[in-house]
C-alpha positions as CSV (number, residue, x, y, z in Angstrom):
1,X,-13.2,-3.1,-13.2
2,X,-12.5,-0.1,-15.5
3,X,-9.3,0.8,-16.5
4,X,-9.4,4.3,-16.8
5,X,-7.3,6.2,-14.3
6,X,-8.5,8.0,-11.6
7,X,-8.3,11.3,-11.2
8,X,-9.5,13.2,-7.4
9,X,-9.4,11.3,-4.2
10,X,-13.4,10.8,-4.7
11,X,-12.8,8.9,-7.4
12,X,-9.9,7.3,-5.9
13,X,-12.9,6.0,-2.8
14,X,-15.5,5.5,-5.3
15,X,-14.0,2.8,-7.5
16,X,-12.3,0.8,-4.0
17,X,-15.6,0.8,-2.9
18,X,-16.5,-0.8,-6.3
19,X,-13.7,-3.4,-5.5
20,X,-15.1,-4.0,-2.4
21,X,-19.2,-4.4,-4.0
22,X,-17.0,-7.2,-6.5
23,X,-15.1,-8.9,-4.4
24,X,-16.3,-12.2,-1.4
25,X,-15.1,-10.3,1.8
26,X,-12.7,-13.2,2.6
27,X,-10.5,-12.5,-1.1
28,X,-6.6,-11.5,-0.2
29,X,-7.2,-8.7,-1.9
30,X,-10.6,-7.2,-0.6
31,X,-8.4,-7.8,2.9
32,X,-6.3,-5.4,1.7
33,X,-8.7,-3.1,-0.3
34,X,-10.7,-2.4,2.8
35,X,-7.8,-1.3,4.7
36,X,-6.3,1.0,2.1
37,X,-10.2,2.4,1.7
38,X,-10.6,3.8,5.6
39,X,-7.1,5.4,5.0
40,X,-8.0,6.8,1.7
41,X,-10.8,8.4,3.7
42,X,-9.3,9.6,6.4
43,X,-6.7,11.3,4.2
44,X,-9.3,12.8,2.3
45,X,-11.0,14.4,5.6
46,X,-7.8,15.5,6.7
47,X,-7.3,17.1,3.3
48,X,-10.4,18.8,3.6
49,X,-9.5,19.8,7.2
50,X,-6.6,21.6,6.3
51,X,-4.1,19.2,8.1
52,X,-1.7,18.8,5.4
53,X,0.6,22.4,4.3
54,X,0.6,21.5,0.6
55,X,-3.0,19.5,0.0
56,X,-2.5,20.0,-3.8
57,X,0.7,17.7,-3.4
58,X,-1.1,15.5,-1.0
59,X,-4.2,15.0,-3.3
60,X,-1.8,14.3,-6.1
61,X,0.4,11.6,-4.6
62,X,-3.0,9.9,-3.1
63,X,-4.2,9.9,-6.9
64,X,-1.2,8.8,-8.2
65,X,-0.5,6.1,-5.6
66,X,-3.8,4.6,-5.9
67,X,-3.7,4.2,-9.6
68,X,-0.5,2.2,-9.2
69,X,-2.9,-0.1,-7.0
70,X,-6.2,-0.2,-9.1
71,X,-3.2,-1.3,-12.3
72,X,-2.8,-4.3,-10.2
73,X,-6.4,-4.4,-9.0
74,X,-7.2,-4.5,-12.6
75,X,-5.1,-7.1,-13.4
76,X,-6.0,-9.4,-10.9
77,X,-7.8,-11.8,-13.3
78,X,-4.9,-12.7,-15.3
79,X,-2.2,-13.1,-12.6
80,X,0.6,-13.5,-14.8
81,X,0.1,-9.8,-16.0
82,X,0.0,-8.3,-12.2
83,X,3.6,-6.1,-11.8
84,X,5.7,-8.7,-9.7
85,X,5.4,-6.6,-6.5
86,X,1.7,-7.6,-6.5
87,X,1.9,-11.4,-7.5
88,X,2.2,-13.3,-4.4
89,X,-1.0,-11.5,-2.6
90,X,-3.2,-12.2,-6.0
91,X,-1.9,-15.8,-6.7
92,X,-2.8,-16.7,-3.2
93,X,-5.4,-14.4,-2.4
94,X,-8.4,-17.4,-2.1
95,X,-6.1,-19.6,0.2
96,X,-8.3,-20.1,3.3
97,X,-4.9,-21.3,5.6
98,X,-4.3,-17.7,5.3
99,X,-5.3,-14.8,7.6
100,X,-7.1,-11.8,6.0
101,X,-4.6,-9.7,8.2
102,X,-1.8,-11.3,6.5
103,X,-3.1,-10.3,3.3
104,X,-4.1,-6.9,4.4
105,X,-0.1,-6.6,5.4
106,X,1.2,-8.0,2.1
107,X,-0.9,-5.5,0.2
108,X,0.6,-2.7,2.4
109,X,4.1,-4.1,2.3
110,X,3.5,-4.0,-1.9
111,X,2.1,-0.8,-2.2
112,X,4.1,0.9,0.4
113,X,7.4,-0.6,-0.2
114,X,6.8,-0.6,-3.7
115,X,4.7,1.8,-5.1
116,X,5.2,4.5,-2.9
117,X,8.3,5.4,-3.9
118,X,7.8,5.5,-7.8
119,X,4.5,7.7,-7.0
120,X,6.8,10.6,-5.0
121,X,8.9,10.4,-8.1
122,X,5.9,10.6,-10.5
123,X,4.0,13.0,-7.9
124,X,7.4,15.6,-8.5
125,X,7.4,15.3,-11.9
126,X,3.7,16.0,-12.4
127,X,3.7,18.6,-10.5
128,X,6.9,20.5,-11.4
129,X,9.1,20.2,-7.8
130,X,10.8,17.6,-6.1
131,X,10.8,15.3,-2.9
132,X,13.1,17.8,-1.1
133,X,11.3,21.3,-1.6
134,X,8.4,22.7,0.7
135,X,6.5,20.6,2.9
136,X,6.4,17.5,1.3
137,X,8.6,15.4,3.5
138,X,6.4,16.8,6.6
139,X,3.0,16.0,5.4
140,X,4.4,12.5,3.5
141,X,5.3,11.8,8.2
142,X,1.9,13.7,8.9
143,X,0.1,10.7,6.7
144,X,2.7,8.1,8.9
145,X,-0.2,8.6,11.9
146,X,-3.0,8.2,10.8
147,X,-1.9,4.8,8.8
148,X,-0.1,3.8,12.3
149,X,-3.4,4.4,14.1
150,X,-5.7,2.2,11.9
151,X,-2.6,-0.7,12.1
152,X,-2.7,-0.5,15.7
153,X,-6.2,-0.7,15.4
154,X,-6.3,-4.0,13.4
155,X,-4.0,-5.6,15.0
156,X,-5.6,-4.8,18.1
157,X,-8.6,-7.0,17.0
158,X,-6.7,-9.7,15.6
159,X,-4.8,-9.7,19.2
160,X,-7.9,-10.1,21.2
161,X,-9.5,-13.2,19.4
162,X,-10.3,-15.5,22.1
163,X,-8.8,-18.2,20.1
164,X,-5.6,-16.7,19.8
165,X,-3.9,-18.1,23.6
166,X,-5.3,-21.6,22.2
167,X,-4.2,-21.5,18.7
168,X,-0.7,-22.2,18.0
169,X,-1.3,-21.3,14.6
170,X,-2.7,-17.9,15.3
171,X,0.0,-17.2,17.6
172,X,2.3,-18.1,14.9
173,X,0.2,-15.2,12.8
174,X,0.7,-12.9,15.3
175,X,4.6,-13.5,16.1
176,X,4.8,-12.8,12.3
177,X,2.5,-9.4,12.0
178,X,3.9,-7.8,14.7
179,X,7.6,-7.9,12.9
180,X,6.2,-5.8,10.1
181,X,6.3,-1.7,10.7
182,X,4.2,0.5,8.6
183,X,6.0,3.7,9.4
184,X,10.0,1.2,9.0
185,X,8.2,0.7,5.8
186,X,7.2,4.4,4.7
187,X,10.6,5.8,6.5
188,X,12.3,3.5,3.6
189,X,10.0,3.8,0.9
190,X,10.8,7.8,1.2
191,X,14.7,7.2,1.2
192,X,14.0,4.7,-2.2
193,X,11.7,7.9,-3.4
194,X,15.6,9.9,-3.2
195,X,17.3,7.3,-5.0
196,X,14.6,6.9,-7.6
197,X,14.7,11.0,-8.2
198,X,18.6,11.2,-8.2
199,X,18.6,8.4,-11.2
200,X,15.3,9.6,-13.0
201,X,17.2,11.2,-15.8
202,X,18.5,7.5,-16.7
203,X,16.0,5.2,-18.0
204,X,18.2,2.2,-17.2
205,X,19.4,2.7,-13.8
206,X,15.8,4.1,-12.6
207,X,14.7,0.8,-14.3
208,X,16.8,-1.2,-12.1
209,X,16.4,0.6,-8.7
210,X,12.5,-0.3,-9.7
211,X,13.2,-3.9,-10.3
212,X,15.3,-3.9,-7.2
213,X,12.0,-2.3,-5.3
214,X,9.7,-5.6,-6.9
215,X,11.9,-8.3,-6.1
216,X,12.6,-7.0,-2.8
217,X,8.8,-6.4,-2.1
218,X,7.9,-9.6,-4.0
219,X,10.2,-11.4,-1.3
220,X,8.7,-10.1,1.7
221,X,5.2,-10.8,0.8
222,X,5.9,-14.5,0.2
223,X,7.3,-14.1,3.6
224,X,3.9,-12.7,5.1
225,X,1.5,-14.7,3.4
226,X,3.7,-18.0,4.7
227,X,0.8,-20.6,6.1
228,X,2.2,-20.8,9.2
């Protein structure tokens, strides 16, 4: 996997489905990869459709969130160099007690909870405003329904597995999915984006709130990816 940064949302699509191509469809982190691909692509349409009031912001923080993604993407081979947010979904991503929803959660629950609000802060700066001005804060909730759309969606399917009434351990799976909110998530990751922007000025405490964010996140995905 290269590297290199990405740079437009194409790219952004281009090199996940590269993940995808490299990766057996069962890996923790394809699980997740696939997901954050069909919203990458529906964001993009909706860019294109003139959903969003600021696209140039939208386009940026899509750019800048992925690359926070493909960093621990990249690292994946070497585990012990993949930011601690990321570490329990790649150090368990070939465990076969584990659902592929549960991964697809934990890599949500990192990048969201996470990455998300470092990339409004970085997004800001790059771009010369900040979290509060314009229509950021809109669009940021206009992105909360298409992401809750394709949640429901998967969950949906996981819910209607045959198995599932039968299976004590895929009821277990489900008692534990259906705790985790993507827009609880996204409604917190934008209040830790405020924090992050208030302290951006000093290196330590931003450094700390970030640390905070990882071992917070790092927590949660142990919690998810439990082999219940």
């Amino acid at each position: 996997m290269s590297e290199l940064p990405v740079t437009s949302i194409a790219e952004v699509i281009s090199k996940m489905e590269a993940i995808s191509a490299q990766l057996p469809e069962s890996d923790g982190l394809a699980c997740f990869n696939r997901m954050y691909l069909e919203v990458t692509e529906k964001v993009d349409a909706q860019v294109k459709a003139g959903f969003f009031a600021d696209p140039a912001f939208v386009t940026q923080l899509d750019v800048t969130f992925a690359n926070l993604y493909f960093t621990a993407a990249d690292a994946a081979g070497q585990p012990e160099t993949v930011p601690t947010a990321w570490r329990p979904l790649v150090e368990q991503r070939a465990d076969k007690k584990i659902e592929q929803i549960q991964f697809a959660l934990a890599g949500m629950n990192a990048h969201i909870n996470h990455d998300l609000p470092i990339a409004v802060v970085q997004t800001c700066l790059a771009l010369g405003t900040s979290p509060a001005e314009g229509d950021h804060h809109a669009d940021y909730q206009k992105v909360d329904q298409l992401l809750e759309t394709i949640q429901q969606s998967v969950r949906e399917s996981f819910e209607d597995k045959p198995e599932l009434l039968l299976d004590r351990h895929l009821r277990a799976v489900g008692n534990l999915i259906s705790t985790w909110s993507i827009c609880s998530a996204r409604d917190l990751a934008w209040s830790n984006s405020l924090l992050l922007w208030q302290v951006r000025g000093d290196a330590l405490a931003y450094q700390l709130v970030c640390d905070g964010l990882a071992a917070n996140t790092d927590l949660a995905s142990h919690l998810l990816l439990v082999e219940v």
